[in-house]
N, C-alpha and C positions, 0 to 999 in steps of 0.2 A: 504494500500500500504506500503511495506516494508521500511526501512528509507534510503537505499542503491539502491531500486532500480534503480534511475538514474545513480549513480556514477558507475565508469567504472571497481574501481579493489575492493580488500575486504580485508582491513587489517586482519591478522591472525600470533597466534603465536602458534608454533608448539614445542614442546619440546619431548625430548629425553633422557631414561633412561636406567639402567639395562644395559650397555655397548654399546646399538644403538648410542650413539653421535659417537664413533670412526668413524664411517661408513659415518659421518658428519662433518668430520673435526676437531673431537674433542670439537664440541660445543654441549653445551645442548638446549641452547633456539633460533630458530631463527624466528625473528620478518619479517614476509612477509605480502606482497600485492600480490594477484591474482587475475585474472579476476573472474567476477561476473559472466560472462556467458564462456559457456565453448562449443567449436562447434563439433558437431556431425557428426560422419561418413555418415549418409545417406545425410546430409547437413545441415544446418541452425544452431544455438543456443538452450542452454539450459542450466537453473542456475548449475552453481559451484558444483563439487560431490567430498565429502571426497576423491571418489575413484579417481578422476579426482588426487585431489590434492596427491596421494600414487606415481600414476604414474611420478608427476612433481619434488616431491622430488626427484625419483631415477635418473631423468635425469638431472634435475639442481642443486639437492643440495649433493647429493651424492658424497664423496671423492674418498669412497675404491672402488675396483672392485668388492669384493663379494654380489653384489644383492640382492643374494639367504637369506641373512643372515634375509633381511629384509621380500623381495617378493618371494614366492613361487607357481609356477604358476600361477600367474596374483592375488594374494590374499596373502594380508600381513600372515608374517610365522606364522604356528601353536608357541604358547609358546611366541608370543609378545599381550601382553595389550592395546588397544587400549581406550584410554578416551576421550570423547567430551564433554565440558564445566565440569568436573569431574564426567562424566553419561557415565556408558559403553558404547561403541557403540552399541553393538546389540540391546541396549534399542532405539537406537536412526536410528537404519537402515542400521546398517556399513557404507559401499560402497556407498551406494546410500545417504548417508544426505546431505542436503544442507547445504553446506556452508554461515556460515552469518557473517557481521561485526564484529570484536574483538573478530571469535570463540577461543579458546584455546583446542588444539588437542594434546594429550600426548600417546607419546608409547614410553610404557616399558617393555624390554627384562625379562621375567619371566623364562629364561633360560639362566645358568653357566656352564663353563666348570669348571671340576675339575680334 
């Protein structure tokens, strides 16, 4: 049994590079709690999904209006890096990973203007 299972939210620190903070107030690190279970359209619960948490970002922590910058049809933009505990995502399932206690989730802009 997971050591979080009981507890109700999932401390996590998400950090921000490559110019993504702007989009976030100008911060790079922000130290959050989320819920553990996260509820499903057809109904009920189900643990926490990185994607779950893509989605909470743009709505709750997000400053600018440009979205797009980050999410691009429901899927973070081509040309941002996404790392989970410092393990690519795709190693780890993108979208769909669960989220667990103390993960650390880094994306970074691997795209400049110039």
């Amino acid at each position: 049994m997971d050591d979080h299972s009981c507890s109700l939210t999932l401390p996590i620190t998400v950090e921000f590079m490559g110019g993504l903070e702007m989009l976030f107030n100008n911060q790079r690190t922000l130290s959050i709690s989320v819920p553990a279970k996260m509820p499903l359209a057809a109904g009920g619960q189900a643990p926490t999904t990185l994607g779950w948490l893509i989605v909470h970002l743009c709505a709750e922590h997000m400053t600018d209006a440009r979205k797009d910058m980050f999410v691009l049809d429901g899927h973070v933009r081509p040309g941002i890096l996404v790392l989970i505990n410092d393990a690519d995502w795709e190693l780890e399932g993108e979208g769909t990973y669960t989220l667990q206690a103390n993960d650390n989730i880094l994306f970074v802009s691997t795209l400049h203007g110039g």
